[in-house]
C-alpha distance (Angstrom), angle and dihedral (degrees) to the residues before:
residue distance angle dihedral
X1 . . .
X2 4.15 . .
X3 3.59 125.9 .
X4 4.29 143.0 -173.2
X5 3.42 123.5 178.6
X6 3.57 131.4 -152.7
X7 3.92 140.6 -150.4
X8 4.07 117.6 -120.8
X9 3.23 116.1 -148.0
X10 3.49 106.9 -153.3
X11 4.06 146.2 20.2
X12 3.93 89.7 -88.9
X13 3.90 120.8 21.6
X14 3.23 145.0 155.9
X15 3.95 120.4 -147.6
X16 4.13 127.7 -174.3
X17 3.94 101.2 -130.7
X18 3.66 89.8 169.4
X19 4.25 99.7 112.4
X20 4.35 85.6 39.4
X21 3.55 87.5 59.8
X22 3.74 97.5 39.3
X23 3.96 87.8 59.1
X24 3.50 89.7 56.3
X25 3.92 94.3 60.9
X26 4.01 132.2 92.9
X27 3.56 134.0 -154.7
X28 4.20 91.0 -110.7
X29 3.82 92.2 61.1
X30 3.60 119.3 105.9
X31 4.15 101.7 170.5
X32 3.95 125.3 20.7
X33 3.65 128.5 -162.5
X34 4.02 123.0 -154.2
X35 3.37 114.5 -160.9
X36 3.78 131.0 164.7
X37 3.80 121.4 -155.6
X38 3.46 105.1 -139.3
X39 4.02 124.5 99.4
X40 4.33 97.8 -137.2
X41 3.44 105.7 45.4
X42 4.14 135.8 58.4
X43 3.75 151.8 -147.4
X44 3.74 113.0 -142.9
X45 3.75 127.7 159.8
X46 3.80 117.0 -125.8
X47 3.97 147.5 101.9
X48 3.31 113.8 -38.5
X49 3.86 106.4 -151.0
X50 3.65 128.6 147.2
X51 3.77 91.0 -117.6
X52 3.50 93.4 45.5
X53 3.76 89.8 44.9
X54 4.33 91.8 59.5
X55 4.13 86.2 41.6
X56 3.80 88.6 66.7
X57 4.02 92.4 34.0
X58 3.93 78.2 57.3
X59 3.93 101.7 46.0
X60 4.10 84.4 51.6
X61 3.95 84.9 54.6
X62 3.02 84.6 57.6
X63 3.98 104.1 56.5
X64 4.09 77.4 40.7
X65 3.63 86.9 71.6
X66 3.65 110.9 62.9
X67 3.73 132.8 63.6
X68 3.69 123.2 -91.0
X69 3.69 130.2 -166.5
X70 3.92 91.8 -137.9
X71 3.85 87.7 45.3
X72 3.93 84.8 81.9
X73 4.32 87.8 67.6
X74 3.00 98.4 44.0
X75 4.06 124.3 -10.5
X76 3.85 93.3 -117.3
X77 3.62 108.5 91.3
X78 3.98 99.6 113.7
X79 4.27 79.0 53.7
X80 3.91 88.4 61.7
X81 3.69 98.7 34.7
X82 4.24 94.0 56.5
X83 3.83 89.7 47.4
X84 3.50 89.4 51.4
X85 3.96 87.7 51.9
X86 4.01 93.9 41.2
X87 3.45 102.7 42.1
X88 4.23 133.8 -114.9
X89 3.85 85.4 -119.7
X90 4.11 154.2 7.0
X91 3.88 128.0 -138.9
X92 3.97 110.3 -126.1
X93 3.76 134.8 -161.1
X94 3.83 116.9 -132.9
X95 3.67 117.2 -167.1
X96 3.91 112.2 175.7
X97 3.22 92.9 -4.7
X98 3.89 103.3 -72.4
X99 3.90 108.9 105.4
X100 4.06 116.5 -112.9
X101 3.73 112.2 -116.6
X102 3.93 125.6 157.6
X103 3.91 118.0 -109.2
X104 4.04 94.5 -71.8
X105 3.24 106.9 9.9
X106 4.05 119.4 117.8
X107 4.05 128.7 160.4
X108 3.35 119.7 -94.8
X109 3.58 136.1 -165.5
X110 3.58 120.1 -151.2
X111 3.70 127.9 -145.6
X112 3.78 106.9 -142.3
X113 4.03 94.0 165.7
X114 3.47 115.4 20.0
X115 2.81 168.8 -82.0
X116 3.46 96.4 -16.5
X117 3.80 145.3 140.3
X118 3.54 107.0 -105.1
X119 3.71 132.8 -167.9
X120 3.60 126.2 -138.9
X121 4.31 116.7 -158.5
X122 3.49 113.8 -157.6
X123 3.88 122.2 -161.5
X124 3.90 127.2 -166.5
X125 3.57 117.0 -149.0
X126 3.80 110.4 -156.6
């Protein structure tokens, strides 16, 4: 397993970690898993576009809005819910070792509690 991390810099973000990732794989790999080890954020793979980027900043808002029972520990329950709905990582096909995305997509992580460090796992499967 390799790893990065990164550095959010704010409560919700949304960060292209597509080129970090592509450093991590070799020419042997034929699937890769991203996964990131924290409970309120997310790796998805999609466009990454500015407007795109404040549409899911906005959904979050959303979750931000309600009451939570866990909000009463610690005021970050709507954080652990979305990542639970997004996803903490995506399954990828390598072929020659270049990762195989569509035309615009990219992975993303997304900051659900921030800003945080965050750190990104990386697994090659051969």
């Amino acid at each position: 397993m390799k790893s990065f991390s990164v550095q959010t810099q704010k409560k919700l973000d949304v960060l292209d970690i597509t080129d970090s990732v592509e450093k991590q794989v070799t020419t042997d790999a034929k699937l890769l898993h991203v996964f990131c080890p924290h409970t309120t954020c997310a790796v998805v793979v999609n466009e990454f576009e500015s407007r795109l980027a404040e549409d899911f900043v906005s959904l979050a808002k959303e979750w931000y809005g309600k009451k939570w029972k866990h909000d009463a520990s610690d005021g970050n329950a709507a954080a652990h819910l979305l990542s639970s709905q997004l996803g903490s990582g995506a399954t990828l096909i390598v072929q020659n070792g270049k990762i195989q995305l569509g035309t615009w997509q990219r992975i993303l992580l997304l900051e659900l509690d921030g800003p945080r460090q965050r750190d990104v796992w990386v697994q090659e499967i051969r």
